[in-house]
C-alpha positions as CSV (number, residue, x, y, z in Angstrom):
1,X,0.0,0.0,0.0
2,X,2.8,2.7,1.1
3,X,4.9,1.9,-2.2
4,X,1.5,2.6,-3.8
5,X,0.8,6.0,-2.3
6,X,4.5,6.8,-3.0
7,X,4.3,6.0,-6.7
8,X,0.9,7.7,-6.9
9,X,2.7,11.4,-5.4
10,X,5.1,10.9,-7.3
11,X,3.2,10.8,-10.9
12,X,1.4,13.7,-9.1
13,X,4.2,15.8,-8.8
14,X,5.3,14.7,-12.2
15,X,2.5,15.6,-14.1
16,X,2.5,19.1,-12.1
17,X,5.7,19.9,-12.8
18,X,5.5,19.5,-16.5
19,X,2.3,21.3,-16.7
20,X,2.9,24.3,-14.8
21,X,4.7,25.9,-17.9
22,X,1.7,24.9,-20.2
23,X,-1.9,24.4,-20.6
24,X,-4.4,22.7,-23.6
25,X,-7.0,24.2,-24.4
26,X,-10.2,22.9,-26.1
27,X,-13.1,25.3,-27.7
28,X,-16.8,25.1,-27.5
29,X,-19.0,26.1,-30.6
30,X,-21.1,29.3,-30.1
31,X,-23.0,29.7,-33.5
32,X,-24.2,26.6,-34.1
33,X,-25.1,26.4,-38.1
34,X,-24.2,22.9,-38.5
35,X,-24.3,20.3,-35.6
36,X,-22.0,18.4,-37.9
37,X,-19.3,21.3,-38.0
38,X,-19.7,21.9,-34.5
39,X,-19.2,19.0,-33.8
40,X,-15.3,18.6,-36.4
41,X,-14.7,22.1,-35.1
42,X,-14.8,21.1,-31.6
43,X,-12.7,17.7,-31.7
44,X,-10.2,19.1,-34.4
45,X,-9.2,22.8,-33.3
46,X,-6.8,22.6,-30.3
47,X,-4.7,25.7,-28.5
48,X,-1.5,25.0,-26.7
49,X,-0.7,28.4,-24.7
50,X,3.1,28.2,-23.2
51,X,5.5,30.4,-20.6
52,X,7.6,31.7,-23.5
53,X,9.9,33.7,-20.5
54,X,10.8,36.6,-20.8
55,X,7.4,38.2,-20.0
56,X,5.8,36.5,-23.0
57,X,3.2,33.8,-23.2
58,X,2.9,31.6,-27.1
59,X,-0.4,30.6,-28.2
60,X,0.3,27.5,-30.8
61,X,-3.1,26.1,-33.0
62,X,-3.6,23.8,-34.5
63,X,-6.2,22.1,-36.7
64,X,-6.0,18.1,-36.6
65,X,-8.3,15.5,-37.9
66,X,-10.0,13.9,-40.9
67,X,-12.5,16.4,-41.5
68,X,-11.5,19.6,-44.3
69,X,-11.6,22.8,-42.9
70,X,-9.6,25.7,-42.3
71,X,-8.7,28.3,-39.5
72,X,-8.8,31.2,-41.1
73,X,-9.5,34.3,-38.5
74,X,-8.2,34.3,-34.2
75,X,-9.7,36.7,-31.9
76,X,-8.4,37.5,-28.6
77,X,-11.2,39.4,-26.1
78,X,-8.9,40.5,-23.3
79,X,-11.0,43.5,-21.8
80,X,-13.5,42.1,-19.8
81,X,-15.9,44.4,-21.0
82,X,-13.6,47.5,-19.7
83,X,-12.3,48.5,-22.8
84,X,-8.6,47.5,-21.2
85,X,-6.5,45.1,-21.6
86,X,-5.2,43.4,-18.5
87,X,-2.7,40.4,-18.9
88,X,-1.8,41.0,-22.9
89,X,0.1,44.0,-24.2
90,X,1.0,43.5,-28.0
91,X,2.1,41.0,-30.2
92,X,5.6,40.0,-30.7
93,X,6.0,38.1,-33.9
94,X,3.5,35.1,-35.2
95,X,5.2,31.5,-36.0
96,X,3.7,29.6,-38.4
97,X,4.3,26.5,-40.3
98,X,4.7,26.1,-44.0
99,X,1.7,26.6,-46.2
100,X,0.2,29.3,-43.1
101,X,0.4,33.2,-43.8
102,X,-1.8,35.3,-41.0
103,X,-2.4,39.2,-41.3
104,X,-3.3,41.2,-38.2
105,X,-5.5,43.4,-37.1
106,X,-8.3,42.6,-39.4
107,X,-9.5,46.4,-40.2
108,X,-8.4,48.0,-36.8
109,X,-9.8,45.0,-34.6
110,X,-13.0,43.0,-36.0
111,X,-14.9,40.9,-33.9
112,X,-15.7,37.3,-33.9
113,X,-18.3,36.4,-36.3
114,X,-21.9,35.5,-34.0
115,X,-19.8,36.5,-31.0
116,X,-22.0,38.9,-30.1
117,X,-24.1,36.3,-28.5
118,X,-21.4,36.2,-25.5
119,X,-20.4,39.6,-25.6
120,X,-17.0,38.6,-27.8
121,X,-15.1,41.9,-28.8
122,X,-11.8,42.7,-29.6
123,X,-12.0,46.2,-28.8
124,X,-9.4,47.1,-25.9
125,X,-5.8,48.0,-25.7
126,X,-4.9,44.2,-25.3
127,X,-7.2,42.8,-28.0
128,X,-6.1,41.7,-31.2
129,X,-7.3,40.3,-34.4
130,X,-5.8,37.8,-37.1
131,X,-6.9,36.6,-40.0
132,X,-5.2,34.7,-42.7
133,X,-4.2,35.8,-46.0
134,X,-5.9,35.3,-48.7
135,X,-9.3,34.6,-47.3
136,X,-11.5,33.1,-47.7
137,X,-9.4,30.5,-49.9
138,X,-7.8,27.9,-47.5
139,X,-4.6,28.4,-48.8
140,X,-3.2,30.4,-46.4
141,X,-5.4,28.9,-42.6
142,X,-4.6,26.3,-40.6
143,X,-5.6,23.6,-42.5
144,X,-6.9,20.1,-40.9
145,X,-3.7,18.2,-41.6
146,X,-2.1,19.7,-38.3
147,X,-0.9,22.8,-39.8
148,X,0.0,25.6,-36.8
149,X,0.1,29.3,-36.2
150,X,2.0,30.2,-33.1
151,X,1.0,34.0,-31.7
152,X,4.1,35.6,-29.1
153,X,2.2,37.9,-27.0
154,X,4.1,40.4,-25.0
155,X,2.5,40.9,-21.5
156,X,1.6,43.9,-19.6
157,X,4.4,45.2,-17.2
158,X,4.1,43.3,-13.9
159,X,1.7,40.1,-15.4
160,X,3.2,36.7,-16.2
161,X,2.0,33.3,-17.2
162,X,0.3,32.5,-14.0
163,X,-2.0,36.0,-14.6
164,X,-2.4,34.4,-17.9
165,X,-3.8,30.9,-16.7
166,X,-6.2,32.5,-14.4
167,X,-7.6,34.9,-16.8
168,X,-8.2,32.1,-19.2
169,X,-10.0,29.9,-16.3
170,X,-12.1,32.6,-15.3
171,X,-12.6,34.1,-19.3
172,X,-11.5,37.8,-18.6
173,X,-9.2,36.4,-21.4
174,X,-11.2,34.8,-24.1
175,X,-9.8,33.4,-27.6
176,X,-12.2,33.1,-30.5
177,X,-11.3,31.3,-34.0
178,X,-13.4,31.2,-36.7
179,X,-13.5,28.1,-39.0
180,X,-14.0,27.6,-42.5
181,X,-14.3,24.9,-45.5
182,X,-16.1,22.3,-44.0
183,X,-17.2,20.1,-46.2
184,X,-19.8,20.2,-47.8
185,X,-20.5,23.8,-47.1
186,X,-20.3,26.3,-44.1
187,X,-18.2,28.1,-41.1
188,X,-18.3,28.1,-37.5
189,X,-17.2,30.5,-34.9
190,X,-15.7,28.7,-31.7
191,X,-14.6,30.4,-28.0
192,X,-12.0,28.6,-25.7
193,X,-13.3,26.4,-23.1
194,X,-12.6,28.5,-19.8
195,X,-10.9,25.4,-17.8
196,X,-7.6,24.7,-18.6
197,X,-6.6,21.3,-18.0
198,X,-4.1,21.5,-15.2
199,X,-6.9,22.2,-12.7
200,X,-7.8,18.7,-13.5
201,X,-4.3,17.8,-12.6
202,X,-4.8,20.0,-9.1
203,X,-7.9,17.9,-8.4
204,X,-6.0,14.4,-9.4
205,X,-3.2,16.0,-6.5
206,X,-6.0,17.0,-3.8
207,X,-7.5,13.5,-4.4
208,X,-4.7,11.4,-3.5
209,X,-3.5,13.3,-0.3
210,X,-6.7,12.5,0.7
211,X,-6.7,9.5,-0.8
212,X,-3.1,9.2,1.9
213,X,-5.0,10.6,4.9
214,X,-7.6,8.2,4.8
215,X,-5.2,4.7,4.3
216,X,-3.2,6.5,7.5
217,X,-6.3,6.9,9.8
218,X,-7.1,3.2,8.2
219,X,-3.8,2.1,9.3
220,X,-4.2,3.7,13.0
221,X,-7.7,2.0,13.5
């Protein structure tokens, strides 16, 4: 049982450790045209958003799975509704793979297409918009064959990746894609789920101490 417990705190602190400089990040569908393209939307587009140092943060997407369609426009709603920008300052340079070609701001700051059925805007001094060249060909967006587009954000002075994390948990940071080419037909506007998936990790942690404290007072009975 005790080499059990040890093993178990130890994958714990594992899996902390190599998350605490990086969360995934899924999306949720908000305009709901197709259940079908929701539905490839939501299992395909990804977000990997990592402590670049150096107070920056990378947000890496990516597009994987059988289904054609293309990324072609990002959104980031980093205001809150104040008209401020809180954790994000500017952007630093974009990373892309071959075959990918992103533009931004789309005409001074666009919003996210149906986003104004949860209050997306990309409207403060930390907002931004991207959209890919080219559109609305695919030529350019993150196509389904795991293309990527990686965004360097600077961060406001005295914010760092933790501020970041927390913002995206409790959506005063929002990230919106819009999604194209789906076969047949049609496009799909998508917002980041607001649970990154460390906290998962924090409730594996907080379930095995207590996990620990129950085989002790087992032990002492």
């Amino acid at each position: 049982m005790k080499k059990i417990i040890k093993l178990a705190l130890v994958a714990t602190a594992f899996a902390l450790s190599t998350n605490a400089s990086a969360v995934m990040l899924s999306f949720d569908c908000i305009t709901n045209n197709s259940m079908a393209n929701c539905a490839s939307g939501e299992a395909q587009a990804s977000l990997e958003v990592t402590d670049a140092m150096n107070d920056q943060v990378l947000f890496k997407f990516t597009n994987t799975g059988p289904n054609a369609s293309f990324i072609s426009d990002i959104y980031f709603d980093n205001d809150a509704g104040t008209g401020v920008g809180t954790t994000l300052l500017s952007i630093a340079s974009l990373q892309n793979s071959a075959g990918v070609l992103f533009d931004f701001p789309i005409n001074g700051n666009g919003d996210l297409p149906g986003g104004n059925t949860v209050d997306f805007n990309t409207t403060g001094s930390g907002d931004s918009a991207l959209e890919a060249q080219n559109e609305p060909g695919a030529a350019n967006g993150i196509n389904n064959n795991g293309e990527m587009l990686g965004i360097l954000f600077n961060l406001q002075m005295g914010k760092d990746f933790s501020d970041v994390v927390s913002e995206l948990a409790s959506g005063a940071l929002r990230v919106g894609i819009h999604i194209q080419g789906f076969s047949p037909d049609g496009s799909e506007s998508f917002v980041n789920t607001p649970v990154p998936l460390p906290a998962a990790v924090w409730m594996l942690g907080a379930g095995l101490i207590g996990f620990v404290g129950f085989s002790r007072r087992r032990q002492s009975m």
